[in-house]
C-alpha positions in Angstrom: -14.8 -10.3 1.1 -15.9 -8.4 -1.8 -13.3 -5.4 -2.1 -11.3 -6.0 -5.3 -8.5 -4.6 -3.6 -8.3 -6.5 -1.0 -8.7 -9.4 -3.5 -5.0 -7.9 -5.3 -3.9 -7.6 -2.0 -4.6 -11.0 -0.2 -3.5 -12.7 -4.0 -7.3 -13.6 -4.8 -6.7 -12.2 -7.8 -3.7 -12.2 -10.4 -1.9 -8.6 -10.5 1.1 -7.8 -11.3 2.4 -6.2 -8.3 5.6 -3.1 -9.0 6.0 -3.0 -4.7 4.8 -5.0 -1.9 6.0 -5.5 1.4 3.9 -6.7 4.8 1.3 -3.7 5.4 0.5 -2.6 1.1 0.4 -3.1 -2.4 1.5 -0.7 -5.2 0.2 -1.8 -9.1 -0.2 -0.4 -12.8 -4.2 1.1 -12.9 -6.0 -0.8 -15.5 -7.4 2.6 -17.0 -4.1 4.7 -16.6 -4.3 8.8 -16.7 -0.9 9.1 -17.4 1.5 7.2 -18.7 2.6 6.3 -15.1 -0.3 5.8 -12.7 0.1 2.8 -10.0 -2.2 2.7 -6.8 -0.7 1.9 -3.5 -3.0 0.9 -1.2 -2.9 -0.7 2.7 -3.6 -4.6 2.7 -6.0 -3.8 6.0 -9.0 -2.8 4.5 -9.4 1.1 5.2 -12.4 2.5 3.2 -12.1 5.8 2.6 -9.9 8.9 3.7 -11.8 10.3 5.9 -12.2 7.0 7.5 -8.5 7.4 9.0 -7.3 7.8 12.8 -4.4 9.1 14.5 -3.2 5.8 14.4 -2.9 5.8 10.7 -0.2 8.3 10.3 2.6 6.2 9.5 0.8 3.5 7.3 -0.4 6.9 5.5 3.6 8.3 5.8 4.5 5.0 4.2 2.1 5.1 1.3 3.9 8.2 0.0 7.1 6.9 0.8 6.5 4.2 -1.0 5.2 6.1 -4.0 8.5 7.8 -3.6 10.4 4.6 -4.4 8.1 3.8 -7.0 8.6 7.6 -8.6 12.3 6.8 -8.5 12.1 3.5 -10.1 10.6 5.0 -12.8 12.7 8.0 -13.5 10.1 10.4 -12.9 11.7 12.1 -9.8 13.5 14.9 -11.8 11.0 16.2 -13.3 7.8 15.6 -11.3 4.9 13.7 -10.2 1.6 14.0 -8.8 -0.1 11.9 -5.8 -3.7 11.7 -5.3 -6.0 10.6 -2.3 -9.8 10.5 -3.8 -12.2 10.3 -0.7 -15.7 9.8 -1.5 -17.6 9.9 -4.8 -17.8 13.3 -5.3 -13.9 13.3 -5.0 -13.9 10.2 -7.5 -13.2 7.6 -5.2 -14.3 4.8 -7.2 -13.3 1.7 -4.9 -14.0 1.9 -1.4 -10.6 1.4 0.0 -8.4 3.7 0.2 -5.6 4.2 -2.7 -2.7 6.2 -3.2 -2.3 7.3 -7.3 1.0 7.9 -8.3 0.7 9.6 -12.1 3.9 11.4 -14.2 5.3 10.8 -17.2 3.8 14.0 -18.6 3.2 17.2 -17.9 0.0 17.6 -15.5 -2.4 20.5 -15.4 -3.2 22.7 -13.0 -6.3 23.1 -11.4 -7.3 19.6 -11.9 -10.7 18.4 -11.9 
């Protein structure tokens, strides 16, 4: 298996994991956008987005859920946070397997990109 994140996810390699429970993963992004940005991704290897199936929609439901927790944890709730899917390299998907980027701590602009 070549996918770094499903290295971090199966333990293959050393990460400091903030969340992790049977079906994902959450960590700190090794080139942060904010001074909050974790990934959450699925331990089942799902490339991209668009990639997903009907019977996706409550690992995806648990994703942001998760990155709910995670917001909380971090005191970022009150005043607000963004969450990003990237699908594809024209969207900035930079890993093929799917992620879920939690990013507050600062004010975020809008329209991004």
């Amino acid at each position: 298996m070549t996918c770094i994140f499903c290295k971090i996810a199966g333990g293959e390699i050393p990460s400091h994991l903030v969340y992790e429970d049977k079906d994902m993963v959450a960590f700190n992004d090794i080139n942060p956008k904010a001074p909050i940005h974790v990934l959450i991704i699925p331990k089942r290897h799902i490339e991209k987005v668009s990639d997903l199936g009907p019977e996706d929609a409550s690992l995806v439901g648990r994703l942001v859920v998760v990155a709910r927790q995670i917001a909380n944890e971090r005191g970022i709730s009150e005043k607000g946070f963004r969450l990003v899917f990237n699908c594809g390299p024209d969207a900035g998907q930079e890993v093929n397997h799917i992620h879920l980027h939690l990013l507050g701590g600062r004010a975020m602009n809008w329209p991004p990109g």
